[in-house]
N, C-alpha and C positions, 0 to 999 in steps of 0.2 A: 763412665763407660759401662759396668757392671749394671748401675741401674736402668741404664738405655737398654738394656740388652734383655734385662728384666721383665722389663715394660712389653717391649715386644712380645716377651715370648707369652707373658700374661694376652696380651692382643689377640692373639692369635690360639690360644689355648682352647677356646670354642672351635674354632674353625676344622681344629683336630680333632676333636670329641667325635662325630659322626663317623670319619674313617675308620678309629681305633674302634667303633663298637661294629661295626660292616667288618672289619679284620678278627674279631674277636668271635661275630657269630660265624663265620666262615672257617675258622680254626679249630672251635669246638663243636662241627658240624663233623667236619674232618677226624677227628678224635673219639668224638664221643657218638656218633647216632651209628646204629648198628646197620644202618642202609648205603652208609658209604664205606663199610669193609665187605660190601660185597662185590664181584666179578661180573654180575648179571650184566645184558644190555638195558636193563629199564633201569638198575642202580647208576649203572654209569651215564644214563641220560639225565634222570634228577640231580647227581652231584656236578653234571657238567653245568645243568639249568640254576641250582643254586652258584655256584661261582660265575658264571654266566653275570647272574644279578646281580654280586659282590662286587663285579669290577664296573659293568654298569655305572651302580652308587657311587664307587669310588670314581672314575672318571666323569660325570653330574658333578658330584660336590667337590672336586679341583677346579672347574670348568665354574663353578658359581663361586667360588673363593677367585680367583682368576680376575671374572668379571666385574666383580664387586673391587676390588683393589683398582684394578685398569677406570671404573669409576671416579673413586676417588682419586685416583692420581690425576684426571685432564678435570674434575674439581679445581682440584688446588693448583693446578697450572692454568684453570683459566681466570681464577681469582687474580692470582699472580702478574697476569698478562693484563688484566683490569687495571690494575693496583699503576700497571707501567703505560698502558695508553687507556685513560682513565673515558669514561664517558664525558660525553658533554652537554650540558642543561640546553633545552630549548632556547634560553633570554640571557643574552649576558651583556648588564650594562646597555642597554637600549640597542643590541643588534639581536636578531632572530636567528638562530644558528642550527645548521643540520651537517650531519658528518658519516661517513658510515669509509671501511676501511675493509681489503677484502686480504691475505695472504695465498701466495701461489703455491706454499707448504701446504700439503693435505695433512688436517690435522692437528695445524698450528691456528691460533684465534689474532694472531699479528706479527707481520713479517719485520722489510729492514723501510716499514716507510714509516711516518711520524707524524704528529700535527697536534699542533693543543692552540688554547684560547684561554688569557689570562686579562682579567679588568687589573687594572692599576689605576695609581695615581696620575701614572704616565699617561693611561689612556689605555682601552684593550689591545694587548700584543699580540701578535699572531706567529705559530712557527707552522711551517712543513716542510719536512724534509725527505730525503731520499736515501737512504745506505748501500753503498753497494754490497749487493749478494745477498745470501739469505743466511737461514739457518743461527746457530747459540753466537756465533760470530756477528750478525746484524745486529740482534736482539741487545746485544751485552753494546753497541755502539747507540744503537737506541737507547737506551739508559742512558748514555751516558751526556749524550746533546739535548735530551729531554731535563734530564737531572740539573742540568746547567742553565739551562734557558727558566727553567720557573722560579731559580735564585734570583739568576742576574733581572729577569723582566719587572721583577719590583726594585732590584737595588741600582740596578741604572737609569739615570736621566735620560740619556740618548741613547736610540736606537741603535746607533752606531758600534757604543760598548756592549752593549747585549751582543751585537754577532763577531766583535774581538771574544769576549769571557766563552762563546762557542768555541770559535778557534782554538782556546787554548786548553776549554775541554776537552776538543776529539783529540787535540797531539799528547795530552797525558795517558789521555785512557791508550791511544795507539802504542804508545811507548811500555808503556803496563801490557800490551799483547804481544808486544814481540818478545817479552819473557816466555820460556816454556810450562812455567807453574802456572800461567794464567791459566783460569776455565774455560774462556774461549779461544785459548792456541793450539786448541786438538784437531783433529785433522780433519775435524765437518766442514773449517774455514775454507772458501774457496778463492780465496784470494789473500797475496800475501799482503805481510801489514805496510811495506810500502806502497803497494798498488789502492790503499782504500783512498776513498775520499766521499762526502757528504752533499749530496747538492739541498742548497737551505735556501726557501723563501721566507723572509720576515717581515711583517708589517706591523703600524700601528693605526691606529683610528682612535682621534681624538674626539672630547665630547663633541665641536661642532663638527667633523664629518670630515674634518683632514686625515688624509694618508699619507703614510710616511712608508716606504716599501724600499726593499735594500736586497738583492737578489745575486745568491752563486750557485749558478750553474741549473737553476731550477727551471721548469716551466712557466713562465709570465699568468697570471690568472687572467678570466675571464671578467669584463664587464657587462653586467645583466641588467638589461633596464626594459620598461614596457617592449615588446616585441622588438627588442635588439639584444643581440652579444656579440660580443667580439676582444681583445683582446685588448689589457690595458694600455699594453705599452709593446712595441718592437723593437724594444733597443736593447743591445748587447750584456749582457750578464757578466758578472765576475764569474771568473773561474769556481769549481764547487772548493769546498774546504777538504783542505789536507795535500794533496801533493804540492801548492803554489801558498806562500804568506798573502794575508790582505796587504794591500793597499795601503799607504798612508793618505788618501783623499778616498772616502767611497763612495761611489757616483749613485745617489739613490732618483726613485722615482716619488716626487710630491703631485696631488690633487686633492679631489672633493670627493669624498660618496654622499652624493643625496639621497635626500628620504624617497623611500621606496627603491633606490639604486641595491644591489647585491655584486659582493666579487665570489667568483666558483672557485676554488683552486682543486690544485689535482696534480699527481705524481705523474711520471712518463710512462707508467705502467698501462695510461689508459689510451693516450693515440697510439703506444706503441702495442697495443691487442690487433691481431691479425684474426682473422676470417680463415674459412679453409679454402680460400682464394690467394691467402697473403696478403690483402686488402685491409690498410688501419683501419681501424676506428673513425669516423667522421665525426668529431667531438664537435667543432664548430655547427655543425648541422642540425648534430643532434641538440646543443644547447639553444640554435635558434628555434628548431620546433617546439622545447620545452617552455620559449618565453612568449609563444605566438598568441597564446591564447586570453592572455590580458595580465593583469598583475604579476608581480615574479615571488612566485611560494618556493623559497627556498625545501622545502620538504617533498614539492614535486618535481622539481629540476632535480633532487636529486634522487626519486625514483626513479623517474625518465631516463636519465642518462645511467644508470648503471642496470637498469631492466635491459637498454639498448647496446649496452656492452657487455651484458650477458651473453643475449642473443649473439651479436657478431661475433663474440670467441666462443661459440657454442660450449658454454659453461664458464668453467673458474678459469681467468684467463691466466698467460704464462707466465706473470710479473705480476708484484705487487702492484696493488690499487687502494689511492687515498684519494678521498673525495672530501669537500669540505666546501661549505654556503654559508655566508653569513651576508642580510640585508639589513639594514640603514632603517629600524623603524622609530627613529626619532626625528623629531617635528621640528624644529628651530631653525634650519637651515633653510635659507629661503634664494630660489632658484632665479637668474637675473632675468628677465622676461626675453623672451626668442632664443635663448641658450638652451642646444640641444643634451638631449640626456647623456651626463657623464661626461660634458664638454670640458670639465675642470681635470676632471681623472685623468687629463692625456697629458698637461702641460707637464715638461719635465725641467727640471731645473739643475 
């Protein structure tokens, strides 16, 4: 403790140096020059002009020490914030991959939404997720569904146990916050810890182009193909995680992505952006105009659509937004002749 304290004040010991000499010539200005024990008005204009300057400096160099800290501090909280929704490589495992994540915090570089992409043995796994609410409260439940999921997506076989080991992630970390010494049971939480819950989409995609997808509570993704989108499946989701246990049977969705095929996924943060109309987002729209033009580039679908959701929430919109493309650019899987694109993606089983 002594040496922390040490350290600091070493740190900081320059920062001092400039005021203590601006306090020092202003002291023995005061003292010492025969111009400021006088009464005149021209003396007492230069001693008011010299300390005038004195505080000047001194209010400049708090204002640059200030700056420079508040610097380093969103530094090291955006490293941090790195560190917890990590980038992602253009190529993983023969998909082409584009992601970009927006927080409705000013100021924060990632809210309470989630998404990673892990190759395995299993096959590349996919998560995104949803937290409700925002602020150290999301954040610390983000950690904790992410932290889980890149253990379990190599040490489970099935898909299935990956979104059990979630569940039994978010009920410890929930159980660790409704203590009062937790760090996130301070009063930024806007919700209490019975009221959270997670909406997860998980999928896998195997080398030949199978999907395996197991959905609570989340938005269904998009299927992208030559001048089509639309949605993979419209069937009914499990409940999100945390107030209801899973299932002992969980009803997943199986298909194909073929080559050149892409799925978009996305948090509800993006049909649910309103216009100063009140008028959603038209995602469907917008993602068929992004595929109209020929091939599906994952990296312009998702300029497209989040340039277009800019615009309709005229700016940062009021909820998190997780955007995430990944296309099918391996070769091997060979399409049955007059079967239409993505015709395998729909069967569910």
């Amino acid at each position: 403790m002594i040496r922390s304290r040490a350290g600091v004040f070493r740190r900081r010991l320059p920062a001092l140096g400039l005021p203590i000499v601006w306090g020092a010539m202003a002291i023995s200005y005061k003292l010492a020059c025969p111009l400021a024990q006088q009464n005149g008005l021209g003396a007492r204009i230069v001693t008011s002009a010299v300390f005038f300057a004195v505080g000047t400096g001194l209010v400049l160099n708090v204002r640059h020490a200030l700056v420079r800290e508040l610097t380093e501090v969103r530094q090291v909280a955006g490293a941090a914030q790195s560190a917890l929704l990590r980038p992602l490589p253009p190529w993983i495992d023969g998909l082409n991959v584009a992601a970009a994540q927006l927080s409705a915090d000013r100021g924060a570089a990632i809210g309470g939404d989630l998404y990673e992409v892990i190759a395995t043995e299993h096959g590349v796994r996919i998560v995104m997720g949803d937290v409700r609410g925002h602020g150290l409260a999301a954040i610390s439940t983000v950690a904790a569904v992410l932290g889980s999921f890149r253990e379990a997506a190599h040490d489970e076989a099935e898909l299935g146990c990956v979104l059990r080991r979630l569940e039994r992630a978010l009920a410890r970390h929930l159980r660790e916050r409704a203590h009062a010494g937790h760090p996130s049971a301070g009063p930024e939480s806007d919700s209490p810890v019975a009221e959270e819950f997670v909406t997860v989409l998980l999928l896998e995609i195997g080398t030949d182009g199978a999907v395996h997808v197991l959905n609570c509570g989340h938005p269904w993704p998009y299927l992208l193909g030559p001048a089509r989108a639309e949605p993979l499946t419209r069937a009914e989701p499990l409940p999100p995680l945390g107030p209801f246990p899973l299932p002992a049977e969980l009803p997943a969705v199986r298909g194909q992505l073929l080559p050149g095929e892409a799925l978009f996924l996305h948090t509800d943060g993006v049909e649910d952006a309103r216009d100063g109309r009140g008028r959603f987002f038209p995602l469907a729209a917008a993602l068929a105009e992004a595929v109209a033009a020929g091939p599906v580039s994952p990296q312009s679908v998702l300029r497209a659509v989040l340039a277009g959701l800019l615009r309709h929430a005229g700016g940062r919109p009021a909820d998190d937004v997780a955007l995430l493309v990944l296309r099918n650019d391996r070769h091997h899987v060979v399409r049955t002749p007059g079967e239409p694109v993505g015709h395998r993606a729909h069967r569910l089983t």
